[in-house]
C-alpha positions as CSV (number, residue, x, y, z in Angstrom):
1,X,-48.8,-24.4,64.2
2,X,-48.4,-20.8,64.7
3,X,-44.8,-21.4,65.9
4,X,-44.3,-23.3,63.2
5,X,-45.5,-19.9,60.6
6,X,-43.3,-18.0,62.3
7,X,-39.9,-20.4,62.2
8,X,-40.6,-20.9,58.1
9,X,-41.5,-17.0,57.7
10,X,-37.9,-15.8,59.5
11,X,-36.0,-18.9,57.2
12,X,-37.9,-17.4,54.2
13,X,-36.6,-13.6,54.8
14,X,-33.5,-14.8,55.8
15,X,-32.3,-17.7,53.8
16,X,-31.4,-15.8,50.1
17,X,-28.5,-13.7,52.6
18,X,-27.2,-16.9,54.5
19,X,-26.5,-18.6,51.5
20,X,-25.0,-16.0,49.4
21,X,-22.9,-15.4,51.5
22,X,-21.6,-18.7,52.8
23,X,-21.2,-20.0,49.3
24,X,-19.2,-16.5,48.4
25,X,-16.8,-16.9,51.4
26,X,-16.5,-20.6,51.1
27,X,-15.1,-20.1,47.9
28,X,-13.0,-17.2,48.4
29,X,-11.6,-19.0,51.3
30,X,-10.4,-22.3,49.2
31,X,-9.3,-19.5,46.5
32,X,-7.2,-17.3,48.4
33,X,-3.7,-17.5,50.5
34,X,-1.7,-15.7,52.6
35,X,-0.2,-12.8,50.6
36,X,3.4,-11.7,50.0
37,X,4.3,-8.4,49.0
38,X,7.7,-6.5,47.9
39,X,7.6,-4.6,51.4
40,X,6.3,-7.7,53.4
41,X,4.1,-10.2,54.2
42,X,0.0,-9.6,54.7
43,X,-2.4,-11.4,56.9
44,X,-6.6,-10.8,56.2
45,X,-8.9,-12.9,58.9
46,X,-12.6,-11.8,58.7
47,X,-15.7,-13.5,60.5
48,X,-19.5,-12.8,58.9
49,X,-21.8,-13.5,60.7
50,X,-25.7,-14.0,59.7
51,X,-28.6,-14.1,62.2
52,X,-31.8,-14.6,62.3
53,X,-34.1,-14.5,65.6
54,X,-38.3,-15.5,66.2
55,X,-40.9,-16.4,68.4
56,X,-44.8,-16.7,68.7
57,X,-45.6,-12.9,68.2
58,X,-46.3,-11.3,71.9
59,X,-49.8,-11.0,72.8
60,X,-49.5,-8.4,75.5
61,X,-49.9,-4.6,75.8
62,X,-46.8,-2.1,75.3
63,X,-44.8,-5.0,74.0
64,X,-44.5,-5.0,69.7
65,X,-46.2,-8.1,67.8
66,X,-42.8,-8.4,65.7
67,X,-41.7,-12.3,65.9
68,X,-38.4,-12.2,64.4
69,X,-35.2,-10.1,64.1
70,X,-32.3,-11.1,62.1
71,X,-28.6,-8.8,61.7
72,X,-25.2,-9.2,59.8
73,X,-22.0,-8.5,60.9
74,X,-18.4,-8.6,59.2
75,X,-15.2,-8.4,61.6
76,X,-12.5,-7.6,59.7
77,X,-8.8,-7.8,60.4
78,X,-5.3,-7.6,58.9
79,X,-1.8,-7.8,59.5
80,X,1.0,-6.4,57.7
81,X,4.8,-7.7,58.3
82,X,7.6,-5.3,56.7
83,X,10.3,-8.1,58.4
84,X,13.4,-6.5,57.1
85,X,12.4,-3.0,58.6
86,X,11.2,-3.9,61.4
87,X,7.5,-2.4,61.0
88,X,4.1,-3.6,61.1
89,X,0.6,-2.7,60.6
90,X,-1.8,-4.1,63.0
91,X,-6.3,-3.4,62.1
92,X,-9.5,-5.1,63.9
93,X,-13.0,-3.4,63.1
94,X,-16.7,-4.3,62.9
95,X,-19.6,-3.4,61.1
96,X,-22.8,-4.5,62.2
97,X,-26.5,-3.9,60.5
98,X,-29.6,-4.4,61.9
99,X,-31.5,-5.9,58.7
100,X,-35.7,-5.8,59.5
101,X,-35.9,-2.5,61.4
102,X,-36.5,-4.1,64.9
103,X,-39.1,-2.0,66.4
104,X,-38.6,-0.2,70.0
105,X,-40.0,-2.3,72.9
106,X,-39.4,-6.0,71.2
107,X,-37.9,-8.4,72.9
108,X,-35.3,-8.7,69.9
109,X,-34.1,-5.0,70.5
110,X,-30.7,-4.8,71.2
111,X,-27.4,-2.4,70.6
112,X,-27.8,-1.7,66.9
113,X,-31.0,-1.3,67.1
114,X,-30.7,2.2,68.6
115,X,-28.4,3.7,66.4
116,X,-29.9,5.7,64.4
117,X,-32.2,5.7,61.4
118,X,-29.7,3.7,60.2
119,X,-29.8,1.3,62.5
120,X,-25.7,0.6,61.7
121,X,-22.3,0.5,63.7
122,X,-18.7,0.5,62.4
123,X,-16.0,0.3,65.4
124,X,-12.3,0.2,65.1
125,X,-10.9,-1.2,67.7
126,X,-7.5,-0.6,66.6
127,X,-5.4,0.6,63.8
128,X,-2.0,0.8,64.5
129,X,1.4,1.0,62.9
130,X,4.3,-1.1,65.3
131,X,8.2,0.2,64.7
132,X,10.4,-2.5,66.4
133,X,13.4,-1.7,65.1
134,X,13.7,2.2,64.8
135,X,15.5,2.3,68.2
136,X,17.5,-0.4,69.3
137,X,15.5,-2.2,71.8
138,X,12.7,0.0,72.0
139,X,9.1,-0.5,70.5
140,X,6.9,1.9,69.2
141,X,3.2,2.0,68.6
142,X,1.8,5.0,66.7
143,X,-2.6,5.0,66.2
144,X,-5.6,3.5,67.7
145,X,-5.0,0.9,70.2
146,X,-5.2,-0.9,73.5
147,X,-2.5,0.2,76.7
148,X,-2.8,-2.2,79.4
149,X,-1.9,-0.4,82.7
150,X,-3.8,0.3,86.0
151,X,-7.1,-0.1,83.5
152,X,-7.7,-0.9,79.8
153,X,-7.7,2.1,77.7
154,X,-8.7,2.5,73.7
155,X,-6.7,5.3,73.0
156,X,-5.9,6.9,69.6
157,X,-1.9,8.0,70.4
158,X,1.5,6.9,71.1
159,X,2.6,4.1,73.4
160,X,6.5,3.2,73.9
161,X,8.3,0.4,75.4
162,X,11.9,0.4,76.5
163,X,12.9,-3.6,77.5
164,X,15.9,-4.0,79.8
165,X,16.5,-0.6,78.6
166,X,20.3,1.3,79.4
167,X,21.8,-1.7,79.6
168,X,19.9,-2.6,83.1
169,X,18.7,-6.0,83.2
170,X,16.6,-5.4,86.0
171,X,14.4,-2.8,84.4
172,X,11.8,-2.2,81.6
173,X,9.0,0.5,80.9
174,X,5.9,1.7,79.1
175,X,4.6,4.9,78.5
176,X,1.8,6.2,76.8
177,X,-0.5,9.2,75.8
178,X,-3.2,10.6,73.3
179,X,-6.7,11.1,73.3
180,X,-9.4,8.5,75.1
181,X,-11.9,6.2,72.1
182,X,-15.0,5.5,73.7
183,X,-17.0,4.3,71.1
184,X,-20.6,4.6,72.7
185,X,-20.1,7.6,74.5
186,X,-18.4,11.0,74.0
187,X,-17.8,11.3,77.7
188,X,-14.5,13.5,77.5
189,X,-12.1,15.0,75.5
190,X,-9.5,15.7,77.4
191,X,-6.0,13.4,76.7
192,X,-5.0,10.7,78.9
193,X,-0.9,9.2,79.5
194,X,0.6,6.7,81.7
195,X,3.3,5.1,82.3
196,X,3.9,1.1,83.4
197,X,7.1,0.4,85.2
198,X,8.6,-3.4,85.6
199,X,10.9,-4.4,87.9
200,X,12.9,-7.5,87.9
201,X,14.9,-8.0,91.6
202,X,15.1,-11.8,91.8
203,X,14.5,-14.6,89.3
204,X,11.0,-15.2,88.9
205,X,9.7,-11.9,90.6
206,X,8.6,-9.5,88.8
207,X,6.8,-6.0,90.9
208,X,4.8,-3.5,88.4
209,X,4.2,-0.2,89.1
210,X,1.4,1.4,86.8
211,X,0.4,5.2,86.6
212,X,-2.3,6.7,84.6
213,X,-3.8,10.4,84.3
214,X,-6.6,11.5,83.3
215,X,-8.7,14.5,85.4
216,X,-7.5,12.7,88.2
217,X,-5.0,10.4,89.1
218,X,-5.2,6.6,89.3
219,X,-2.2,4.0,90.1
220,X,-1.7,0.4,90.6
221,X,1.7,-1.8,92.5
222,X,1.6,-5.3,91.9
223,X,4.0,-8.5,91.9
224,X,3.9,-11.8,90.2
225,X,6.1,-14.4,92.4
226,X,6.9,-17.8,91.0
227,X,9.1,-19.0,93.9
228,X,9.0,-23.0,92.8
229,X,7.5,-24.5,89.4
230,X,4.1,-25.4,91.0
231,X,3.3,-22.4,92.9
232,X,2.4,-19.2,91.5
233,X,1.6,-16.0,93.3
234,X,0.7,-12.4,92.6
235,X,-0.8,-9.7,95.0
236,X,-2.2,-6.2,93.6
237,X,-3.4,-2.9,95.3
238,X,-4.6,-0.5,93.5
239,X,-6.1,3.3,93.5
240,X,-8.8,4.9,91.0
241,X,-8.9,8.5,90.8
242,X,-7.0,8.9,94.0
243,X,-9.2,6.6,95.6
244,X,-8.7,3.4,97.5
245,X,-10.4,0.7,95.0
246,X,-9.3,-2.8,95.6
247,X,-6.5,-5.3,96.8
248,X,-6.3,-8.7,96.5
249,X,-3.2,-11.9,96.8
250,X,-4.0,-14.8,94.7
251,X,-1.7,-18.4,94.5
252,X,-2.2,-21.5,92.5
253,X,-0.3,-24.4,92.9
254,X,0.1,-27.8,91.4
255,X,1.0,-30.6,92.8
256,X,2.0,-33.1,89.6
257,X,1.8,-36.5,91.6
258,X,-1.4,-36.9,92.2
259,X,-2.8,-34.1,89.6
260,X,-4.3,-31.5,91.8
261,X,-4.6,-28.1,91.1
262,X,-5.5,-26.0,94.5
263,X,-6.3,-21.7,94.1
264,X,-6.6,-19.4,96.9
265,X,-7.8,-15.5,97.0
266,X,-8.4,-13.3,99.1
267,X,-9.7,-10.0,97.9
268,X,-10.7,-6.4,99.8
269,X,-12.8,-4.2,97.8
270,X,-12.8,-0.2,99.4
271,X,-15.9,1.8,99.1
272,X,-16.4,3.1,95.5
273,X,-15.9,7.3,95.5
274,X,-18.8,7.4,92.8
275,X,-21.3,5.5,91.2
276,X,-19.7,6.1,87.8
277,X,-16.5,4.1,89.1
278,X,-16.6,0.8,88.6
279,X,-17.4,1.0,85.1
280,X,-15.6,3.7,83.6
281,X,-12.6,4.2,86.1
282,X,-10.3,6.2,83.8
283,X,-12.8,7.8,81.7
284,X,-15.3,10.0,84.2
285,X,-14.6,10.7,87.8
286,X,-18.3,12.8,87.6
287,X,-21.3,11.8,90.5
288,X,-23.6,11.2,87.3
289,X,-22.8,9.2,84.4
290,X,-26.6,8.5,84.1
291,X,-26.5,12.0,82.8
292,X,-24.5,11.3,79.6
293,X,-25.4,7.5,79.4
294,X,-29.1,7.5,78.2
295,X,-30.6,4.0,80.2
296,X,-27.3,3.6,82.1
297,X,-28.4,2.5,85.8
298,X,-25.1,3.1,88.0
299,X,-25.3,2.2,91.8
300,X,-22.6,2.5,94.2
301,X,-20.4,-0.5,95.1
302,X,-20.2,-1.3,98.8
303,X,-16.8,-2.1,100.2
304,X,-16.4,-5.9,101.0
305,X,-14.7,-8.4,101.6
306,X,-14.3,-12.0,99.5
307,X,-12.7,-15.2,99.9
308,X,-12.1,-17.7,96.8
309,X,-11.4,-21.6,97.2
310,X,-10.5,-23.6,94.2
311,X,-9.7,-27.4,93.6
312,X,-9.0,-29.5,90.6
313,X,-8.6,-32.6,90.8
314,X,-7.6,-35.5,88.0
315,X,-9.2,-38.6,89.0
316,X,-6.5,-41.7,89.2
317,X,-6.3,-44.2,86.3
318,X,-8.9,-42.1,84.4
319,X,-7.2,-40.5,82.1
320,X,-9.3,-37.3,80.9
321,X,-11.3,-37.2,83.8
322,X,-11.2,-34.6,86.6
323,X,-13.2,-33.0,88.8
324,X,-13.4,-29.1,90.1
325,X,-14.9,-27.2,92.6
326,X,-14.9,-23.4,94.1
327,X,-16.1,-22.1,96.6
328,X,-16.5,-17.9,97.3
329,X,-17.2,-16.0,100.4
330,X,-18.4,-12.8,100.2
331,X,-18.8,-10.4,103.7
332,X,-19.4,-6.5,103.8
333,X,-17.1,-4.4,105.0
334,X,-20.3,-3.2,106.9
335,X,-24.1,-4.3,107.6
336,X,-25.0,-0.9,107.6
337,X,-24.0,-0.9,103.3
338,X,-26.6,-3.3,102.9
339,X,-28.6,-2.4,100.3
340,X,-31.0,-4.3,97.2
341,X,-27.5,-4.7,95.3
342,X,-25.0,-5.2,98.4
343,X,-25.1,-8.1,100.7
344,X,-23.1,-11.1,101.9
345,X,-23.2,-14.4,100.3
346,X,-21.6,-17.6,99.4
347,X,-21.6,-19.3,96.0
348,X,-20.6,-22.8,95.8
349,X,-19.5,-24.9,91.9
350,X,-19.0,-28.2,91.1
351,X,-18.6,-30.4,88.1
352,X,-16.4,-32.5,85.9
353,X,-14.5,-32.3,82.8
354,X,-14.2,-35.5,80.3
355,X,-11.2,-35.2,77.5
356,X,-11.0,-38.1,74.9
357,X,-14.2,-40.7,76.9
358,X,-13.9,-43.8,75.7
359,X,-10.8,-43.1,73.9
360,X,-12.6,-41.2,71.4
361,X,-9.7,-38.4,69.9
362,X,-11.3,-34.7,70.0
363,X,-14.3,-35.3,72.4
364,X,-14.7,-32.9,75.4
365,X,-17.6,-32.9,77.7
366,X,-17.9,-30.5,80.8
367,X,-20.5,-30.9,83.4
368,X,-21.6,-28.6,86.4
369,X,-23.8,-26.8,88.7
370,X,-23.6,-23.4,90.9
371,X,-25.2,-23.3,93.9
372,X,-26.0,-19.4,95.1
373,X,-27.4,-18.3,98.7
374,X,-27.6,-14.5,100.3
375,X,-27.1,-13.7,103.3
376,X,-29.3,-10.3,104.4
377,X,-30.9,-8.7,107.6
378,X,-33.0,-5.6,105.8
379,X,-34.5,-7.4,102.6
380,X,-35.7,-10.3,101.2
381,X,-32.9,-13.0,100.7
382,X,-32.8,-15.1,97.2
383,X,-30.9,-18.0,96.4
384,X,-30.7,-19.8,93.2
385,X,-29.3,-23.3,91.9
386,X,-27.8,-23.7,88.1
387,X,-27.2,-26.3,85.8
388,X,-24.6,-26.4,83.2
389,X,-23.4,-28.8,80.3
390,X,-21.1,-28.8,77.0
391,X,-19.8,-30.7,75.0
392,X,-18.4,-31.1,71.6
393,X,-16.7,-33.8,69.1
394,X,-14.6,-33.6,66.4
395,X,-15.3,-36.2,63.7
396,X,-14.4,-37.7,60.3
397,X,-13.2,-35.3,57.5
398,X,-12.6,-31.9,59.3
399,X,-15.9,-32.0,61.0
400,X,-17.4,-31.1,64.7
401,X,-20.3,-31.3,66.2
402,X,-21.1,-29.3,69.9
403,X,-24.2,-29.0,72.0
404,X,-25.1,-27.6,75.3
405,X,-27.7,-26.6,77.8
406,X,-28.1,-24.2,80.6
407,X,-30.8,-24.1,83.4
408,X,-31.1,-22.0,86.2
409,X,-34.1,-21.3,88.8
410,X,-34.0,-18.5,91.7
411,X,-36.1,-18.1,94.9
412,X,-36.9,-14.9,96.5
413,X,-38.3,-15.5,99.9
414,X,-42.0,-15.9,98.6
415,X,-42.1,-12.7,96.4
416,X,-40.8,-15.3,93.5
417,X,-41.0,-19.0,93.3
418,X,-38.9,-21.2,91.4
419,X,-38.2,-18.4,88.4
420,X,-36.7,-20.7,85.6
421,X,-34.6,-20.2,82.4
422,X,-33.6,-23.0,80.1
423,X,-31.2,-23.0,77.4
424,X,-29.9,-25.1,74.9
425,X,-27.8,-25.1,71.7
426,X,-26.3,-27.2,68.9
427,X,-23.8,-26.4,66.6
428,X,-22.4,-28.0,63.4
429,X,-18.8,-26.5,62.5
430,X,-16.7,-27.3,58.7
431,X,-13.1,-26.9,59.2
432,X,-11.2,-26.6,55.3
433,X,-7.9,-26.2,57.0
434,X,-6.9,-24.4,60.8
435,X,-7.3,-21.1,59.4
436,X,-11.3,-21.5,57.7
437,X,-14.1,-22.8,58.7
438,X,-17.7,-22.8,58.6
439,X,-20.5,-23.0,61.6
440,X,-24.2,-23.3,61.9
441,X,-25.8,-22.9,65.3
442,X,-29.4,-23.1,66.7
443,X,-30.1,-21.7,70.3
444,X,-33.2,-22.6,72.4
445,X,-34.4,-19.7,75.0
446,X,-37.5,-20.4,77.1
447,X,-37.4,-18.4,80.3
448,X,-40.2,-17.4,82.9
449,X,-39.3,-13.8,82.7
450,X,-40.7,-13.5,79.2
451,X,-44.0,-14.6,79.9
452,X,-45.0,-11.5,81.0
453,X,-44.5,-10.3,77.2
454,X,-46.8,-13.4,76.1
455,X,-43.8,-15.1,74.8
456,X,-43.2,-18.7,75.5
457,X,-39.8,-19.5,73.8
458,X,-37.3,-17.5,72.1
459,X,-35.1,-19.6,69.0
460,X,-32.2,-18.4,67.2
461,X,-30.2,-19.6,64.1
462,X,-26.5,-18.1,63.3
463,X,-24.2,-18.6,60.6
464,X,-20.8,-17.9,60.9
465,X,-17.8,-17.9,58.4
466,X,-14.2,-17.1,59.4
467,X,-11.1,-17.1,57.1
468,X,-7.5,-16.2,57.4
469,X,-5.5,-15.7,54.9
């Protein structure tokens, strides 16, 4: 009954916003088109999304009685096309509002909940303008954006790319440079530039060479080989503030008779220099993050090594039905690097994927489970074992329907027995045309590790609207 309070109570403070705003945006969806201007075509795609959060209220100490939690969020994005001149206008942001005033400690606090009185984030990702034609065979980005190089980087600055440039089929480039956007923390404010250098030798090969600097110097070689049509191959090595990081070869190949699909890599991770590393590579090369990361727990990765098996394979005279599996090795460069976050292991999945069952058009079903076991001499070893399924289905008049469920349990010697999480969710999704459609989705949380807060389930509803035009 109390559960029951609680689910009607959320609905109640929620439901005036949800259907505002799906009625407003359904209707401005079936009212509005793509546009076309004097100086080019325009593209607007947004996503709104409503949702609302509850549970029994928590009956322990230190832990807030709040039951519910509900935020808003609108992702907005355009795209402007001057054809004749060559020029474009690329924008993706995000505004997101925490709505209730989630208090600190609740199980429900999240992100946006600590920004501020406020409570409120807006993000551009990025905000570009794209000159293709300015220089003959040369492209020019001018603003905020992504550069994709020995690491992603959210820079606000100027990014060039010459293809086949000087008449030299063999050869392109990138180059880049302005000042790093790190949009949680102001980490540094010196400028960063790169370049990206692609080489073309043979048909099929090409061999990258990517440079980046910032404070210190960080570099990446790699090659992507497709020496037949079914095999595919790439190898990489790379180096993080003049550091040895990783290096890895990777091939997949098909063989179309009998419709298998077989993966191998092998990959060799170094010793990281610092903590800091192996999240923000380009952005700090300091000892401490934790330092201007408030709640940021950093440890240092271990070198290793790790093998990856992977099979697909379509099962005969079943059309839509395949199996996969994968198995991963994992072995420290050195026992001695053991630590509570370092340690061998080897991970086994399995499962199967059904297209189109029983000849039904626009049904898709994928089952599986994950197998997990550790490998230590200093500390307690865990293993855990995972369950996994989805499906969806489209139906009659622009309809779809998806489901799913997630369990998993973990062992830790006999510190912790059988530690379970269970998960489902069910979605409903209204499709006007491919570019609008609707979605309403409930998710079902009930996990072990909040019973120590005196909750015994966690259930969320979400409404989403997203609209090109």
């Amino acid at each position: 009954m109390k559960k029951d309070r609680c689910f009607i109570n959320s609905l109640r403070q929620g439901q005036g916003c949800l259907f505002l705003v799906c009625l407003l945006l359904i209707f401005s969806a079936s009212a509005l088109a793509q546009i076309n201007t004097p100086i080019g075509e325009l593209q607007i795609r947004t996503r709104t999304k409503y949702r609302v959060q509850w549970s029994n209220p928590p009956d322990r100490q230190m832990v807030p009685n709040d039951s519910s939690d509900q935020d808003f969020e609108e992702q907005v994005g355009l795209d402007w096309n001057w054809q004749e001149k060559g020029v474009s206008l690329n924008f993706l942001g995000r505004y997101r509002k925490d709505l209730d005033g989630t208090p600190e400690g609740s199980v429900f606090q999240d992100y946006i909940d600590a920004c501020g009185d406020e409570r409120q984030e807006v993000n551009v990702y990025y905000g570009y303008l794209d000159f293709q034609e300015m220089i003959p065979n040369y492209d020019i980005r001018i603003g905020r954006q992504y550069v994709y190089g020995v690491e992603s980087v959210q820079l606000d600055g100027l990014w060039l790319r010459g293809d086949r440039v000087l008449g030299l089929d063999w050869f392109s480039f990138e180059a880049y440079g302005g000042m790093p956007s790190q949009p949680y923390a102001n980490l540094r404010k010196d400028g960063i530039g790169g370049f990206n250098l692609e080489f073309y030798p043979i048909r099929n090969l090409i061999l990258h060479a990517d440079t980046s600097f910032y404070k210190e110097n960080s570099w990446e070689v790699y090659g992507d080989w497709r020496p037949y049509p079914n095999l595919k191959m790439d190898a990489h090595g790379a180096f993080i503030n003049n550091h040895a990081r990783y290096a890895y070869f990777d091939a997949v190949g098909d063989i179309e008779k009998t419709g298998t699909t077989i993966g191998i890599k092998v990959y060799r991770n170094f010793e990281n220099e610092y903590p800091s590393d192996f999240i923000f590579d380009w952005q700090s090369p300091e000892k401490d993050l934790g330092k201007d990361i408030k709640d940021l727990y950093l440890a240092r990765e271990q070198a290793y090594y790790q093998v990856t098996l992977s099979l697909s394979q379509q099962i005969p005279k079943q059309e839509g039905l395949a199996f996969f599996t994968r198995f991963s090795f994992r072995k420290l460069a050195s026992i001695s690097d053991e630590d509570l976050y370092n340690t061998d292991f080897t991970s086994w999945t399995g499962g199967i994927t059904i297209d189109h069952w029983l000849h039904l058009e626009g049904f898709h079903c994928s089952i599986g489970v994950t197998r997990w076991w550790e490998s230590r001499d200093k500390f307690y070893e865990a293993d855990s074992i995972s369950f996994f399924a989805d499906l969806s289905q489209h139906l009659f008049n622009n309809w779809e329907i998806s489901g799913g469920y997630y369990y998993k349990s973990e062992d830790v010697n006999s510190m912790i027995e059988n530690e379970a999480a269970n998960n489902y969710y069910a979605a409903v999704r209204y499709f006007m045309n491919e570019n609008r459609w609707a979605e309403l989705k409930y998710e079902y949380e009930r996990d072990d590790y909040y019973k120590e807060f005196g909750i015994s389930d966690l259930n969320g509803l979400t409404c989403t609207v997203s609209i090109r035009f």
